[in-house]
N, C-alpha and C positions, 0 to 999 in steps of 0.2 A: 777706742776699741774698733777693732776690724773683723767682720762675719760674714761666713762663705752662705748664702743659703743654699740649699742642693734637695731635689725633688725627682719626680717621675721624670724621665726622659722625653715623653710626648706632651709636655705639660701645655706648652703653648699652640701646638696643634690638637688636642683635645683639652678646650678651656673650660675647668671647673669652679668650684667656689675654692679649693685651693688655691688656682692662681690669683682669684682674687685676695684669699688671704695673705700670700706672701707679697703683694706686690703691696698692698696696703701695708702692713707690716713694714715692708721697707721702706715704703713714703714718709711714716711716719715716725719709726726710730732714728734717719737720719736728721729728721728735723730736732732731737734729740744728743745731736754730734755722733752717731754711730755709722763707722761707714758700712755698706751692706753690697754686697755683690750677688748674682747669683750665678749658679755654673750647675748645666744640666749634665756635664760629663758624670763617668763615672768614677774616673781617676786625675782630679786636676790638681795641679803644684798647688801645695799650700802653703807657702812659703809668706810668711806675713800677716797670718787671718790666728784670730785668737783662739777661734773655735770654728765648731762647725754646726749650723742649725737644719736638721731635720724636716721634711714637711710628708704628712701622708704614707703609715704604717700598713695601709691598704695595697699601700705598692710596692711590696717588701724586697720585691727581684732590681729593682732597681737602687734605693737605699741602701741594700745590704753592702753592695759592692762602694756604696759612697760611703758610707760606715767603717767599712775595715780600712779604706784610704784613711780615714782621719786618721781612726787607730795607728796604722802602718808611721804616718806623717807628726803624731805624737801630740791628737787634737783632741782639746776636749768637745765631745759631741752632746748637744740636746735636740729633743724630737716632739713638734708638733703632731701629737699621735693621730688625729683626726681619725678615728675609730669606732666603725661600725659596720659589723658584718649583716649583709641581706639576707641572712638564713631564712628567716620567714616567709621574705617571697622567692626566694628560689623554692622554696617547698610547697610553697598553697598557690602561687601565680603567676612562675615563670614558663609554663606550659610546656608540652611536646615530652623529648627524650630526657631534657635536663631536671623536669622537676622530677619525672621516676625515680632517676639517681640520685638528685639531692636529698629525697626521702630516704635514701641507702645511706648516704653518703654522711659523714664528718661535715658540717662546716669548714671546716681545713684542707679537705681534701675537693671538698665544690669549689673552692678559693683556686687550690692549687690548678684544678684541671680550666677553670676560667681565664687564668694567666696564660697557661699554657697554650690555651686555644686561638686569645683574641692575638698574642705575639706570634704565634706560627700564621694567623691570616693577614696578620700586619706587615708581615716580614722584618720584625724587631728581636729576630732571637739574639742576644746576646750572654755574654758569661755569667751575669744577675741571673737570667731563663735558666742556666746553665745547672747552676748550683743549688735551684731551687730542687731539678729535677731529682738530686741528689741527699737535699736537706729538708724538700719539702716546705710547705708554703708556712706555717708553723712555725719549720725550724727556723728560716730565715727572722721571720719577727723577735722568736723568742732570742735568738743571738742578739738580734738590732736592739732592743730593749733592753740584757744582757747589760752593753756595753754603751748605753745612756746614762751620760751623768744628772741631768735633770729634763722631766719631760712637761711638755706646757698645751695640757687639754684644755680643750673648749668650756668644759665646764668638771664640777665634784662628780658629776655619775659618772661622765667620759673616764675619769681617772678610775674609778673604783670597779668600774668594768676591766678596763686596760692592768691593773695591779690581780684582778682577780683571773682576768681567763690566761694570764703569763706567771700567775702565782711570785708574783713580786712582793720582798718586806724591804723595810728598810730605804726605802727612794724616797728621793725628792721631787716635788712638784711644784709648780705654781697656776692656778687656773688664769689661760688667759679667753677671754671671753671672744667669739666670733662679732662684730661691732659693723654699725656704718658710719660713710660720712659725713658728718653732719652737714658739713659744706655743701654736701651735694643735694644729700636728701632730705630737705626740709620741706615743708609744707608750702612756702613761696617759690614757686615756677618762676625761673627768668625767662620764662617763653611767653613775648607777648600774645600770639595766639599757638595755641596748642596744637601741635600736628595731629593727636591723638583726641581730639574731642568727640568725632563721630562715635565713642568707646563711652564717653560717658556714663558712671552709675553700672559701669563692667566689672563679672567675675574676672579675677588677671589671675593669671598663674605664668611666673616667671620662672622657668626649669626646663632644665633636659626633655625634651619629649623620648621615654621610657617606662620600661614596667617597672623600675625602681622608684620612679614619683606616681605611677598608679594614673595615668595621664587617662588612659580608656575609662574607669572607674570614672574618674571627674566630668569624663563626657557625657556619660552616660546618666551620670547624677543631674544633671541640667538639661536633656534631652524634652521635647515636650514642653519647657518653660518660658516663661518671660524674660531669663539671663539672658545677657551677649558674654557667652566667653570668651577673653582674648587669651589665650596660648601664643607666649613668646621664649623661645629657644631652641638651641639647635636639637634636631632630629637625630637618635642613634644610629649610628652607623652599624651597629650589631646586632637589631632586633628593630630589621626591614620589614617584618612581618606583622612585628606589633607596631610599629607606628603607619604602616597599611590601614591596619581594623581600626587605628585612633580618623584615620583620618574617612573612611568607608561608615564610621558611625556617627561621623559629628556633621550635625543639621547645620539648617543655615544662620543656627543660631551662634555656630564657632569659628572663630577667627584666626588663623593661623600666622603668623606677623613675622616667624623664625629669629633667627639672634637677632638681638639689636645691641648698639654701644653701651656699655655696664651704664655710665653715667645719662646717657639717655630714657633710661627707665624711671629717672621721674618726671615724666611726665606723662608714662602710662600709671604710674601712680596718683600721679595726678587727679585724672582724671576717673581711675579702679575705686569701688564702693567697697569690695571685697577682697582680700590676696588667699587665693586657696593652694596651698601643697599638701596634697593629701598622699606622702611618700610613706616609703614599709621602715623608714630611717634618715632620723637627718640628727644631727649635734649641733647648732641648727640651721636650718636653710638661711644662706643671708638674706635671700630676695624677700623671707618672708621681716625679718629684722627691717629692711630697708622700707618694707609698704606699712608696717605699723607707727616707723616713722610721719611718712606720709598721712595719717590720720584715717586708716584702712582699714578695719575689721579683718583679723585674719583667723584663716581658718588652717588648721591643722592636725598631725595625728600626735599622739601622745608617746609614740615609737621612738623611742632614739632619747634625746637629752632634752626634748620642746619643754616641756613642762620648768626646766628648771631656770628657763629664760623667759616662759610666757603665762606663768600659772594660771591662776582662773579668769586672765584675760581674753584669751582667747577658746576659740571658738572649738573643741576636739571631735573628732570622728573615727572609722577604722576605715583603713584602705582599701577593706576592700565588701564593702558594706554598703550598697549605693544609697538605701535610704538614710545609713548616717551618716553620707556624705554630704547629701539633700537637706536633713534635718538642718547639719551644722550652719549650711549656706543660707538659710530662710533663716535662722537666727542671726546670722553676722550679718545680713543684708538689712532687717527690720529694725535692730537696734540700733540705739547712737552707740558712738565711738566711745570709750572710757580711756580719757586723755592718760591716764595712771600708767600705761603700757607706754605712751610715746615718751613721758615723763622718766621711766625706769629706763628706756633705750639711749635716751638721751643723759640722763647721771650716770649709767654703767657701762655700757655697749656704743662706743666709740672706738675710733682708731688711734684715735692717744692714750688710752685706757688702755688699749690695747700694746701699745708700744711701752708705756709705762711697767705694764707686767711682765712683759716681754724681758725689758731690759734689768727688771730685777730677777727673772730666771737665770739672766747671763750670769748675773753678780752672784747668784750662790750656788754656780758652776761650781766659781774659781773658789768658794770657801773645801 
């Protein structure tokens, strides 16, 4: 079997847990016998590819146009929906002009005008931007979904969200789970001495520094304390202002580290007591998957699909609630670890698990 995968356009120059999920994905179905390409164009020859896989319905202006190519080229298409809209925090904490209007505005139409915006400062308009302007950020998904013959969410809510706000009957699915790898992330470090020990018994939050992981909130929850937070990942390019105030309000108790190598991070796990992502949305954060691995109390919000990958293991808070950001942390920091969470990551949420599901979504494509 031969699979085109096809995503956002800027995927590699804005790297998210997407690209880590497709790159895993393809590391690991090929071990499988499946060949796996990727192509960020938006119209590439498919000439020889069985189908076409999807990644990332959040970025619908770019998809769309690699959607109707299959269509056009006579390919069966599935779509990794990775699905979830910020509407909460663009309305209660994305500040200034935009949250006014998001308070006005559709979900849909905050989406459309944020495509719109971030492609005209990027200088990325293309025919995807084009269409949208025309079809609307909605219409695009609902066409792309439309004309999916099997989609494969992160987990049963991601799907029954996705079936529900596209008013879908009749589809097929298979959940395939957001996983780590075990090879990498285990509890035994190959680093005989740790670069990261000075961090020791540290809050870690590995994510985007944004108002979408709530990064100020987290600072601010630890302010005053005996934590070291370490904050590592890159800084948004589109909300300079809010990663200004993150960095204007964090004492010298916060550590700023910026991206490091995916597989490098464990041994900021390593050495992490705590993994906090206290976002307004995750289906779910890998980083936080990967540090529960690591034998790390994690702490998170119940926003998005957490829950249905971390039940009463971890630790919940709201993002935007500094003393139950606070609470959450003095709890995940005072207790032992309950091995039950590394145990379930390690039988379920894997990269072959992942590719195993993967590769039976392929197979009832084609029924």
């Amino acid at each position: 079997m031969k699979v085109l995968f096809q995503t956002r356009t800027n995927l590699f120059n804005a790297p998210g847990g997407d690209m880590v999920q497709m790159l895993k994905t393809k590391e690991f179905l090929e071990k499988s016998g499946v060949t796996v390409d990727i192509s960020l164009e938006l119209e590439p020859d498919l000439t020889g590819y069985d189908l076409v896989h999807l990644f990332n319905l959040m970025e619908p202006q770019d998809i769309y146009i690699q959607m109707l190519n299959a269509k056009k080229q006579h390919k069966k298409i599935v779509l990794s929906t990775i699905y979830g809209l910020y509407t909460e925090f663009e309305r209660k904490a994305r500040g200034g002009l935009f949250q006014k209007l998001a308070n006005i505005l559709s979900p849909y139409q905050i989406g459309y005008i944020k495509i719109l915006v971030k492609h005209y400062k990027e200088k990325r308009m293309h025919k995807g931007v084009y269409k949208m302007l025309f079809k609307g950020y909605y219409g695009l998904m609902k066409e792309i979904v439309d004309n999916t013959s099997v989609f494969l969410p992160n987990s049963d809510s991601e799907m029954k969200r996705v079936a529900g706000e596209f008013k879908l009957k009749n589809y097929k699915y298979v959940s395939v789970p957001n996983a780590i790898d075990k090879s990498v992330f285990t509890s035994e470090s190959d680093a005989e001495v740790n670069p990261y020990e000075k961090f020791r018994d540290c809050i870690l939050c590995a994510a985007r520094i944004e108002g979408r992981k709530s990064t100020l909130s987290l600072v601010r929850a630890v302010k005053d304390t005996k934590y070291k937070l370490v904050l590592v990942g890159k800084e948004s390019q589109n909300q300079k202002g809010y990663v200004e105030q993150v960095h204007q309000e964090a004492g010298e108790n916060v550590f700023f580290l910026g991206a490091v190598p995916h597989d490098d991070l464990k041994n900021l796990y390593k050495v992490a007591k705590v993994h906090a992502l206290v976002s307004w949305m995750e289906t779910p954060g890998l980083s936080t998957l990967e540090a529960a691995a690591m034998d790390c109390n994690v702490v998170v919000t119940r926003k998005g699909d957490t829950y249905d990958y971390f039940e009463d293991y971890a630790y919940y808070c709201e993002p935007d609630d500094i003393q139950s950001i606070k609470t959450a942390i003095d709890s995940a920091y005072n207790n032992p670890v309950n091995p039950g969470l590394k145990h379930k990551i390690l039988d379920h949420y894997t990269w072959d698990k992942t590719a195993e599901a993967t590769l039976n979504a392929y197979k009832l494509s084609a029924d």
